[in-house]
C-alpha positions in Angstrom: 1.2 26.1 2.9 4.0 24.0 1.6 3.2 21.0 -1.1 6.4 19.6 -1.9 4.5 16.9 -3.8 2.5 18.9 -6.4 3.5 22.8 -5.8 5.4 23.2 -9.2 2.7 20.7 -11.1 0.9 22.5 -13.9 -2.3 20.4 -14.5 -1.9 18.4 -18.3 1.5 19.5 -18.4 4.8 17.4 -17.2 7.7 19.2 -15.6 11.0 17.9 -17.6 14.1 17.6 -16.5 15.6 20.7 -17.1 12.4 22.7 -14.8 12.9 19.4 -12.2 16.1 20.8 -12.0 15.7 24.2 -11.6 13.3 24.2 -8.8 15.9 21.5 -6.8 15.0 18.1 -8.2 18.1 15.8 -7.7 19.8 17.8 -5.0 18.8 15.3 -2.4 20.0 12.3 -4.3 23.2 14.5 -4.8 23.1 15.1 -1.3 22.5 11.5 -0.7 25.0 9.5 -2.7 28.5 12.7 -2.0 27.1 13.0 1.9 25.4 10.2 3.7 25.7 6.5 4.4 22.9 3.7 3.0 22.2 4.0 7.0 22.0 7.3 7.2 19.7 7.7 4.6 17.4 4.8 6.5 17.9 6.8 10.1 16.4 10.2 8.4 13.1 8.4 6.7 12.5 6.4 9.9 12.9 9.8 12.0 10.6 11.2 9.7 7.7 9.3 10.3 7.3 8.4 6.7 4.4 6.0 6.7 3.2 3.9 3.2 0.8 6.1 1.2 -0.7 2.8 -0.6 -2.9 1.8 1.9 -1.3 -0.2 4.6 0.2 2.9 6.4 3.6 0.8 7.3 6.9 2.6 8.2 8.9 3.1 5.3 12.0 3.5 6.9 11.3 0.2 9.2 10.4 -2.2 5.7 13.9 -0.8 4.3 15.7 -2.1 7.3 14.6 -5.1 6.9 16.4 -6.0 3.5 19.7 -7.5 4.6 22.7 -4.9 4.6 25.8 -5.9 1.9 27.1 -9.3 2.6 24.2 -11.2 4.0 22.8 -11.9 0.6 23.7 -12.8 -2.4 22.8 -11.8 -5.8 20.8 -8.7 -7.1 18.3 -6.6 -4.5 15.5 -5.0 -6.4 13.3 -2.2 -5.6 9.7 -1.6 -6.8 6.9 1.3 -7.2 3.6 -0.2 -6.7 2.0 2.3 -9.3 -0.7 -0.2 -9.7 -3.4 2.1 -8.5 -6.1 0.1 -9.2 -8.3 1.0 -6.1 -11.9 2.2 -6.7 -12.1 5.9 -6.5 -8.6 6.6 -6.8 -6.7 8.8 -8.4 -3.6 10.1 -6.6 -0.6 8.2 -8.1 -1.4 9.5 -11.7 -0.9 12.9 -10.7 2.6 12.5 -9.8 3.8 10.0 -12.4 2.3 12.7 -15.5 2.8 15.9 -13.7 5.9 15.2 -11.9 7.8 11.9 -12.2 11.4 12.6 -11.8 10.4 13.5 -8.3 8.9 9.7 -7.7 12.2 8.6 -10.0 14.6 10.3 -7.8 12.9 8.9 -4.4 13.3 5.7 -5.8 17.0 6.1 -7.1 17.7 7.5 -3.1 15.5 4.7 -1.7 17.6 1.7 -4.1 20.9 3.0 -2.7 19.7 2.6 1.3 18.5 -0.6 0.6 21.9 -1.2 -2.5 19.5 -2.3 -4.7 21.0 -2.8 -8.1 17.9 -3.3 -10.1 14.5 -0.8 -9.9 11.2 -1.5 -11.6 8.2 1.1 -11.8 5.0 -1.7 -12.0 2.3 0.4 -13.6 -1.1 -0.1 -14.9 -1.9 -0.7 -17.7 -4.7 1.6 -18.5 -2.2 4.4 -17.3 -1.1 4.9 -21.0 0.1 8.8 -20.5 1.8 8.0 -17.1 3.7 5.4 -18.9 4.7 7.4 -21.9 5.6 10.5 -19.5 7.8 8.4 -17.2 9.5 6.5 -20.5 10.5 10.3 -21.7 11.8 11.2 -17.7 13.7 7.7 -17.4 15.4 8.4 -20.9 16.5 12.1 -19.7 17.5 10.4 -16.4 19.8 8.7 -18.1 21.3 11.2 -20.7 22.0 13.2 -17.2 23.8 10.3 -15.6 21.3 10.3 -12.9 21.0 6.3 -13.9 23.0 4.0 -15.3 26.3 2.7 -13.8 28.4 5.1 -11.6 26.0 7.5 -10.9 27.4 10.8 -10.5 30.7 9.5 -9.6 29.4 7.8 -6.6 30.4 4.4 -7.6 26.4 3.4 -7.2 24.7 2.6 -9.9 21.3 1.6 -10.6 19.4 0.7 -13.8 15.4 1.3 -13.8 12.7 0.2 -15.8 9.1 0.3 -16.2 6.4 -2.8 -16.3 3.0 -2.4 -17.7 1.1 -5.1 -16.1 -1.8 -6.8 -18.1 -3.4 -7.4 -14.3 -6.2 -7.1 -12.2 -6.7 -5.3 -8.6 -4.9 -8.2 -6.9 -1.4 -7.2 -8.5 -1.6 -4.3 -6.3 -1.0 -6.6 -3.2 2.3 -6.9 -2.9 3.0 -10.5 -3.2 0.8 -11.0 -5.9 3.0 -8.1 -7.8 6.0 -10.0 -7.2 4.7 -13.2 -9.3 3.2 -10.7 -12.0 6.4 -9.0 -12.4 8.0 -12.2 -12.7 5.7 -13.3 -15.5 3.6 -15.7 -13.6 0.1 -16.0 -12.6 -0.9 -13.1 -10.2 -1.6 -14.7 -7.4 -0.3 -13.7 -3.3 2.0 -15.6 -2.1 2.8 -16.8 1.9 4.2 -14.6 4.5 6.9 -15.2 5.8 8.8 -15.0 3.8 8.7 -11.5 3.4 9.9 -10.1 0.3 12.7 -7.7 1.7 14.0 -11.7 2.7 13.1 -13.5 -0.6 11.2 -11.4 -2.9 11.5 -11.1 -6.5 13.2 -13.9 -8.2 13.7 -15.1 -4.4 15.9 -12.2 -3.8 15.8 -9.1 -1.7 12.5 -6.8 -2.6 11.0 -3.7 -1.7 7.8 -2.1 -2.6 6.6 0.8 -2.5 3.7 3.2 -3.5 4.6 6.0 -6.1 3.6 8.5 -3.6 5.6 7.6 -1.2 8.6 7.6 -3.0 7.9 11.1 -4.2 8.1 12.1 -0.7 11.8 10.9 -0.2 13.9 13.5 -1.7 12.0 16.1 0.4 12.9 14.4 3.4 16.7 13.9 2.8 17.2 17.4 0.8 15.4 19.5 4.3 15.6 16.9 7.0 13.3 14.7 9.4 12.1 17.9 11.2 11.3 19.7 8.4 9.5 17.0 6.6 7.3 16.4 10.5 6.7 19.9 10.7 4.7 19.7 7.4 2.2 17.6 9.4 -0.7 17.8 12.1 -0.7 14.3 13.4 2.2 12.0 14.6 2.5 10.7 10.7 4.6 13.0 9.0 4.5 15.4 6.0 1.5 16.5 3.3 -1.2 13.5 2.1 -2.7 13.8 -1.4 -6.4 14.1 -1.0 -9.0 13.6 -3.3 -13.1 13.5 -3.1 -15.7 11.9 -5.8 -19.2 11.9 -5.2 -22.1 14.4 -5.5 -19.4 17.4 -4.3 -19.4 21.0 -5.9 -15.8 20.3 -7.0 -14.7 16.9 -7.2 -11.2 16.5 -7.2 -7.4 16.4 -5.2 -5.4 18.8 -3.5 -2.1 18.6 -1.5 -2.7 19.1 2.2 -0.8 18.5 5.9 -1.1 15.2 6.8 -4.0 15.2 9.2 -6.4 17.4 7.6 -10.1 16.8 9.3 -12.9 15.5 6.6 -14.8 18.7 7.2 -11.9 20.7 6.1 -11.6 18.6 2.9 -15.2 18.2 2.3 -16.4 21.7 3.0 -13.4 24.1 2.4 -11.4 22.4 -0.5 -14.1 20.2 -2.4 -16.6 23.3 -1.5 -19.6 21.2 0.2 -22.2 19.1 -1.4 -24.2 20.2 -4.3 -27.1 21.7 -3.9 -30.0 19.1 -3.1 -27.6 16.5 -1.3 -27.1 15.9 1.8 -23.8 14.3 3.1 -24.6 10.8 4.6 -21.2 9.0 4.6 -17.7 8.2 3.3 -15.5 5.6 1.8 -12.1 8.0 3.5 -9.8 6.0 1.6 -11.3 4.2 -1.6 -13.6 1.4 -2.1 -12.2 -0.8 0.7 -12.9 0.9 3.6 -15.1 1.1 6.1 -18.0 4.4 6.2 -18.0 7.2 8.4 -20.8 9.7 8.8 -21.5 13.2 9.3 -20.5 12.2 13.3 -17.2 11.7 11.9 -16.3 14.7 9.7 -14.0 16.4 12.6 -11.9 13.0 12.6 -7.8 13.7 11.7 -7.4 11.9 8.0 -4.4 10.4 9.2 -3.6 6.6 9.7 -4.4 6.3 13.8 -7.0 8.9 14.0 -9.4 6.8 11.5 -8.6 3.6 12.8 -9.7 4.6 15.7 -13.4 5.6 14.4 -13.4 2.0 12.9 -12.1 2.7 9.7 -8.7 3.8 7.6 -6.7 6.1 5.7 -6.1 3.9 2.8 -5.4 6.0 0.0 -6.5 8.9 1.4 -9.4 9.3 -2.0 -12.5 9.8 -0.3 -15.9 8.3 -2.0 -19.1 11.0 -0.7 -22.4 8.8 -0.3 -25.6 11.2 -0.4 -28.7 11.3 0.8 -30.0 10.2 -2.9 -27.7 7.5 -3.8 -28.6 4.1 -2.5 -26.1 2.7 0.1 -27.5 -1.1 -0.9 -27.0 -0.4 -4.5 -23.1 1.8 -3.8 -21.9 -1.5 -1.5 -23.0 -4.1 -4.1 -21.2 -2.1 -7.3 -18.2 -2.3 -5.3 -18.8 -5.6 -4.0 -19.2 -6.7 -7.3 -16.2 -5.3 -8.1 -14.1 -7.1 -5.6 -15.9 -10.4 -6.7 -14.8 -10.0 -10.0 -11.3 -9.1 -9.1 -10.5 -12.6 -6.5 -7.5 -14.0 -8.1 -9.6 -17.6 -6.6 -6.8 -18.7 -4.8 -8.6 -19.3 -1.7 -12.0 -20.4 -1.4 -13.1 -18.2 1.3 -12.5 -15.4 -1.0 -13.7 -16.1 -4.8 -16.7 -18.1 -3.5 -17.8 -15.7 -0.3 -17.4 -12.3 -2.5 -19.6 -13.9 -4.7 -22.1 -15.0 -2.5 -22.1 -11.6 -0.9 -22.8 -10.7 -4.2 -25.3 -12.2 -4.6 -27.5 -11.6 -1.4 -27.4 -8.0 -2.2 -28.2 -8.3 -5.5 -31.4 -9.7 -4.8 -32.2 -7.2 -2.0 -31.4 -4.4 -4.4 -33.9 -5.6 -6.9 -36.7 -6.5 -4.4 -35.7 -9.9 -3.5 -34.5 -10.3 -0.7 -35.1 -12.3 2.6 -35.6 -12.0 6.0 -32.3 -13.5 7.1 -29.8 -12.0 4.2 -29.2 -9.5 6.7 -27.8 -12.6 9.0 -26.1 -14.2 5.8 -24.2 -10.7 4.9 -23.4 -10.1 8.7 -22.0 -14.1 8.5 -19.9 -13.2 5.8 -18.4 -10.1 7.1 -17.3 -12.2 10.2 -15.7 -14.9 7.9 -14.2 -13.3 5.5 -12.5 -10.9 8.3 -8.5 -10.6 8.4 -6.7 -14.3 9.5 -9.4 -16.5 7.2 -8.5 -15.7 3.9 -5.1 -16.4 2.1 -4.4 -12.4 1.5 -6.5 -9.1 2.3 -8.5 -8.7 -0.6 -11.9 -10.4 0.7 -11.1 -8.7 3.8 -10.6 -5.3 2.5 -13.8 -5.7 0.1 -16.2 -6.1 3.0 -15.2 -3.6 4.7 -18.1 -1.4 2.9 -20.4 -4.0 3.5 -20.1 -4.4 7.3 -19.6 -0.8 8.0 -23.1 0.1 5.6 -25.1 -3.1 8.4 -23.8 -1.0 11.1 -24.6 2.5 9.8 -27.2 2.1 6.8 -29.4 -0.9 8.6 -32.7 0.4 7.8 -32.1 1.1 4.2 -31.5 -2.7 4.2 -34.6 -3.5 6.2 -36.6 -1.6 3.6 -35.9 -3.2 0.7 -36.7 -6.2 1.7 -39.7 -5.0 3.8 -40.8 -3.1 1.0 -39.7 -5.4 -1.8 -38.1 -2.8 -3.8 -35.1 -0.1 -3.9 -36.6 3.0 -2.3 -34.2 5.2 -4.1 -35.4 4.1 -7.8 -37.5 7.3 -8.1 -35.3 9.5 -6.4 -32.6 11.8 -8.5 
C-alpha cells in the first residue's frame, strides 16, 4: 500500500532536505510553478477530492477558489497552516511537521501560488517545541535552495514563510479565532461572512489550512487527480492518518486509504483491545465527536460514511472507551476541558459548558438528581450548531449527547445508586 504521507518517515528522526530531495520532494512545485497555471493547479485539487483533514472535511480546492483571482484585490493574500492541533486525543500533525516537514512546506509553497499569496505563516502550538525547531531548520534549508524567497526557481513567484508559535488555547484552532491570534489580538472567532478568503488576515485575502492537508498537495500535482483518488476507498480521496488511544494492545497511527473500516483499524493495525477489556465505544475523530459502538465498527472512516451513523471524521484520532472506564467520568474530563477552553465570547457557550460541567460532576461523585438527565439533554439541544457565536460549545457536546443516547443507564445508576459504579473496577 502506498503512504505518500509518512512512507520515507523514520520515527524520531527528520528527513532533511537533501533525502526530501532524493525521494522527489519539490518535483511537484517544480512541476507546478515551469508547467501549470494558478488555475490549473486549483482544477487538479478540486478533481482530486481533497477534503480538509482538520476537522471540518471542506473541499480544499473549492475554499481556494474562493480567494479573488489577481486584480480583484488589493494588497498582500496570505496563506496559513492551522498546525494548532490542539484537539483532545490527537496526534497526527506532529508526525508530519518532525518527521517530514518540507513535504507540508512544499504543499503550502504550491497551494500560495494557486491562490498568489505573497505571504505564508505556519501557526503552531506552542507546546510543539521539536516541530517548531524541526520546521525552523527545513524553512532555513528552503531558502538556501531557493525554494523561498523572491523569484523562486526562476518562476517570477515568490513567497516568503514564516512560523508563529501561538501562546493560545483550543479556540485558536477555529479559524477565525486564529486570524485575530496571528494578528496579535485577543483569540476570539469572528463573524461569518466575511469569510476570510474575502477579508481575512489584516482584512485581506486568507486561507487556512490543516498541516496534513497540505502535505497531501504535492502528491496530487506531482501523479495527478486519478492517482491521488485511486489511493482511496470512499468518494474522498487519498490516504488518512489514523491514530487510536485507549485500553488498545498498541496505541498509536498508521497511514491508511482513506476509508478504512474501524474494525480494520481497531483489530488489525492497533491489534484489538487488551486483554480484560471489552470495546464499548469511540470518539472516531478526537474529543469532539459524537460515540459509535461496537454496531458501528464496519462503518467507512471517511467524512459521509460517519456522518451518516450520527457522528464525524474529525481528525480521524480515534479515543477507545472500555468496558472498565466510566463513560460519565470520560464525557465530564473532556467536558471539562471544553469549559475551560470557551474563549467567553458568547454566553451560551462559557456559561452552558460550565453548567454542563457541572451537572456531571455531581452525578460522577454521587450527587446527582433525578432530572440532570433532562438538564444535560436541555443543554445538548441549546448549545447545538446556529445558537452559539462559533462551533466550540457545539463541538464539545457532542460526547455528551451521543453518551445519553448510547450510555443512558450508566447515567441512571449513578444517580440511582448515588455513587460511580466503576470506582472499584480496574
Amino acid at each position: 500500500m502506498e503512504k505518500p504521507l509518512t512512507g520515507h518517515i523514520r520515527r524520531g528522526e527528520m528527513l532533511g532536505i537533501e533525502e526530501y530531495e532524493k525521494m522527489g520532494g519539490y518535483l511537484a512545485l517544480r512541476k507546478a510553478l515551469h508547467g501549470m497555471s494558478p488555475q490549473d493547479i486549483l482544477a487538479e485539487v478540486k478533481a482530486s477530492n481533497l477534503r480538509g483533514r482538520g476537522g471540518a472535511g471542506f473541499p480544499t480546492g473549492m475554499k481556494w477558489s474562493f480567494v479573488p483571482a489577481d486584480g480583484r484585490s488589493a494588497g498582500p493574500k496570505y496563506l496559513i497552516s492551522n498546525s494548532d492541533e490542539m484537539e483532545p486525543g490527537t496526534f497526527k500533525d506532529r508526525v508530519i511537521m518532525e518527521g517530514n516537514p518540507h513535504l507540508m512546506i512544499e504543499g503550502m509553497i504550491i497551494g500560495s501560488y494557486a491562490v498568489q499569496a505573497d505571504i505564508a505563516y505556519i501557526f503552531l502550538r506552542w507546546a510543539y517545541v521539536q516541530s517548531s525547531t524541526r520546521l525552523e531548520r527545513a524553512l532555513a534549508e528552503a531558502y538556501e535552495k531557493k525554494y523561498l524567497g523572491r523569484n523562486i526557481l526562476g518562476s517570477g513567484y515568490g513567497l516568503e514563510m514564516r512560523i508563529h508559535t501561538s501562546a493560545g488555547r483550543y479556540i485558536c484552532g477555529e479559524e477565525t479565532a486564529l486570524l485575530n491570534a496571528l494578528e496579535g489580538r485577543r483569540g476570539i472567532p469572528r463573524s461569518k461572512p466575511p469569510y476570510p478568503q474575502l477579508s481575512g488576515l489584516w482584512g485581506k485575502p486568507a486561507v487556512v489550512n490543516n498541516a496534513e492537508t497540505f502535505a497531501n498537495v504535492p502528491h496530487i500535482i506531482l501523479n495527478g487527480a486519478d492517482w491521488y483518488k485511486g489511493l482511496s476507498r470512499s468518494k474522498d480521496g487519498g490516504t488518512k492518518i489514523y491514530g487510536i488511544s485507549g485500553k488498545v494492545r498498541k496505541p498509536g497511527w498508521w497511514e491508511l486509504p482513506m476509508g478504512t473500516t474501524l474494525r480494520e483499524l481497531l483489530e488489525e493495525h492497533a491489534g484489538g483491545m487488551q486483554s480484560g477489556f471489552t470495546f464499548r465505544g469511540a470518539l472516531p475523530g478526537g474529543g469532539s465527536t459524537d460515540f459509535i459502538t461496537a454496531d458501528h465498527l464496519d462503518t467507512r472512516m471517511d467524512f459521509d460514511s460517519l456522518s451518516r451513523v450520527g457522528s464525524r471524521l474529525g481528525t480521524g484520532i480515534v479515543i477507545v472507551l472500555d468496558d472498565m472506564t466510566c463513560p460519565v467520568g470520560m464525557v465530564l474530563n473532556l467536558t471539562r476541558f471544553f469549559a475551560r477552553e470557551s474563549c467567553g465570547w458568547c454566553t451560551p457557550c462559557w456559561a452552558g459548558l460550565q453548567w454542563a460541567e457541572e451537572i456531571l460532576d455531581r452525578i460522577e461523585k454521587g450527587a446527582g438528581r433525578p432530572d440532570d438527565l433532562d438538564l444535560l439533554a436541555f443543554h445538548c439541544r441549546m448549545l447545538a450548531p446556529g445558537h452559539t457565536y462559533c462551533a466550540h460549545a457545539p463541538g464539545a457536546m457532542e460526547p455528551v449527547q451521543s453518551a445519553l443516547k448510547y450510555f443512558r443507564e450508566d447515567f441512571e445508576r449513578h444517580i440511582r445508586e448515588r455513587k460511580c459504579p466503576f470506582k472499584n473496577r480496574r
